[in-house]
C-alpha positions, 0 to 999 in steps of 0.5 A: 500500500502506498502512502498516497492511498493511506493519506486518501483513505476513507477512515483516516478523512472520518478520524480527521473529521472527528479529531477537527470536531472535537477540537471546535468543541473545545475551544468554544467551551473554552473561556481562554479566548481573550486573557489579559489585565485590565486597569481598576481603581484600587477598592478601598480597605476592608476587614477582608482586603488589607493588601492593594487597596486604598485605605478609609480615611479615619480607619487606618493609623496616619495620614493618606494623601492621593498619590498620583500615577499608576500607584491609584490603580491595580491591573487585575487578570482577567480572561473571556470566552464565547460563554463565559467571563472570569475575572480575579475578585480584587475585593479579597487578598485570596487569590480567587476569581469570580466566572460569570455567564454573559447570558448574567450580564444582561440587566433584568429591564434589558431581557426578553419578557414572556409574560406579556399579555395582550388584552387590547385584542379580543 
């Protein structure tokens, strides 16, 4: 058998097939499609968040002043697919991020009502 025939054969074009499905599969449940950081006010201290944050005036021991520059804001991580977002939770020094669905995104008064009757007809 020749190398021609085995790359034109029917159960290898079925294998690729698949293997090329499975793959699509996986890269649309992916939520890596879109990684990076982006720039947010530091949130400000909290019994639950003592590092990166901007202390309350009043709370901490000695003064504060606004520093100007990039020291204002931290660069949380951040990545995104076709279904889903993730985002590191900036509002706790544990290292843990929040997910959320983009179906979550959308507000209550922007979504689809199905309730609606109509008694203008009759």
């Amino acid at each position: 058998m020749s190398l021609l025939s085995v790359l034109r054969s029917p159960r290898l074009s079925f294998l690729q097939t698949l293997l090329s499905l499975l793959l699509s599969l996986v890269s649309l449940s992916s939520s890596y499609w879109c990684v990076g950081r982006q720039k947010v006010p530091k949130p400000l201290c909290s019994p639950s968040r003592r590092l990166r944050c901007t202390p309350v005036h009043g709370v901490s021991d000695g003064s504060f002043s606004w520093e100007t520059g990039d020291d204002r804001f931290i660069f949380p991580s951040f990545h995104a697919g076709l279904w889903t977002t993730c985002e590191e939770n900036i509002f706790t020094d544990a290292s843990e991020e929040k997910c959320r669905s983009f179906m979550a995104l959308t507000p209550a008064s922007e979504k689809g009502n199905d309730t609606h009757t109509h008694t203008e007809m009759q």
